[in-house]
C-alpha positions in Angstrom: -115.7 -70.0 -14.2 -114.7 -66.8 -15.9 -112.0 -66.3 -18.4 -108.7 -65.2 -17.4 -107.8 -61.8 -18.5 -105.7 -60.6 -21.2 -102.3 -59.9 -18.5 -103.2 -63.7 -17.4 -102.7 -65.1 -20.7 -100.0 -63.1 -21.1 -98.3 -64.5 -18.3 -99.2 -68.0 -19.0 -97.8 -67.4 -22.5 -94.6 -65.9 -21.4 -94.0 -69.4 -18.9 -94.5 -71.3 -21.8 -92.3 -69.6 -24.0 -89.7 -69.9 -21.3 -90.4 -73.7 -20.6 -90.0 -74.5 -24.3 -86.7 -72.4 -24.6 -84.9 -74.2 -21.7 -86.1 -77.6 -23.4 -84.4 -76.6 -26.3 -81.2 -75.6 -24.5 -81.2 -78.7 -22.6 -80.9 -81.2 -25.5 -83.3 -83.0 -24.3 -84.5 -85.6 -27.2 -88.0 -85.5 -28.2 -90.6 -87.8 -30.1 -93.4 -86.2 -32.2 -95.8 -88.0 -34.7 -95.2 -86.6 -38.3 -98.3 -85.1 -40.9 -97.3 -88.2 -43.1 -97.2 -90.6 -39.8 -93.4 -91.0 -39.4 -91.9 -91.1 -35.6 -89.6 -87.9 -35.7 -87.2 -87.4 -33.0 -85.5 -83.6 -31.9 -83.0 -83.1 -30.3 -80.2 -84.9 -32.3 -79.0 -82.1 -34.2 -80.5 -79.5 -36.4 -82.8 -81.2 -38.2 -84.9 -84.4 -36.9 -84.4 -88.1 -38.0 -88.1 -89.6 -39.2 -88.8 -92.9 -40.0 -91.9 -94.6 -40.2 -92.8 -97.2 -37.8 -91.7 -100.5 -39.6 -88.1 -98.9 -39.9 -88.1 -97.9 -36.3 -88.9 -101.3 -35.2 -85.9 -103.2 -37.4 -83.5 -100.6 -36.3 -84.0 -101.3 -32.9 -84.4 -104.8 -33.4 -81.0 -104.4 -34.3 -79.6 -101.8 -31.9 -76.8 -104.8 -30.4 -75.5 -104.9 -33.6 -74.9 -101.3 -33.6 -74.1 -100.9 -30.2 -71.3 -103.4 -30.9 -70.4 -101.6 -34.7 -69.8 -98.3 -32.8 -67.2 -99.7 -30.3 -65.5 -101.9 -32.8 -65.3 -98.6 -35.1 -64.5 -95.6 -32.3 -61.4 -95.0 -33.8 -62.7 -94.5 -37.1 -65.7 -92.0 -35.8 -65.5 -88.4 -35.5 -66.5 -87.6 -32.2 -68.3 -84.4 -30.8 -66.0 -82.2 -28.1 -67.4 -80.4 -25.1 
């Protein structure tokens, strides 16, 4: 196989780029494995929510409880427009 040339790359990089930017614009939520092992999730607002693993798992052992806590509460909440 031979290695692509310097315009290929070029290319390739310049998809990329553009793949990751319209992720970004899309919101879409993402998972990533921190340097000190914490899940980290994008996408939530500017700055990601890490926890490590045990917290992750009693959160969503929990997640009725919240689901329900929201509702009961929506009056109370700010909530995001548009």
């Amino acid at each position: 196989m031979t290695e692509p040339t310097y315009e290929e790359l070029k290319a390739r990089l310049a998809d990329l780029e553009k793949q990751a930017e319209t992720k970004k614009r899309s919101g879409a939520i993402e998972f990533r494995v921190s340097e000190k092992g914490g899940v980290s999730v994008y996408g939530l607002g500017r700055f990601p929510v890490t926890l490590y693993y045990e917290q992750w798992t009693r959160l969503l052992d929990v997640v009725p409880d919240l689901k329900a806590f929201i509702e009961e509460n929506k009056g109370k909440l700010k909530l995001k427009q548009g």
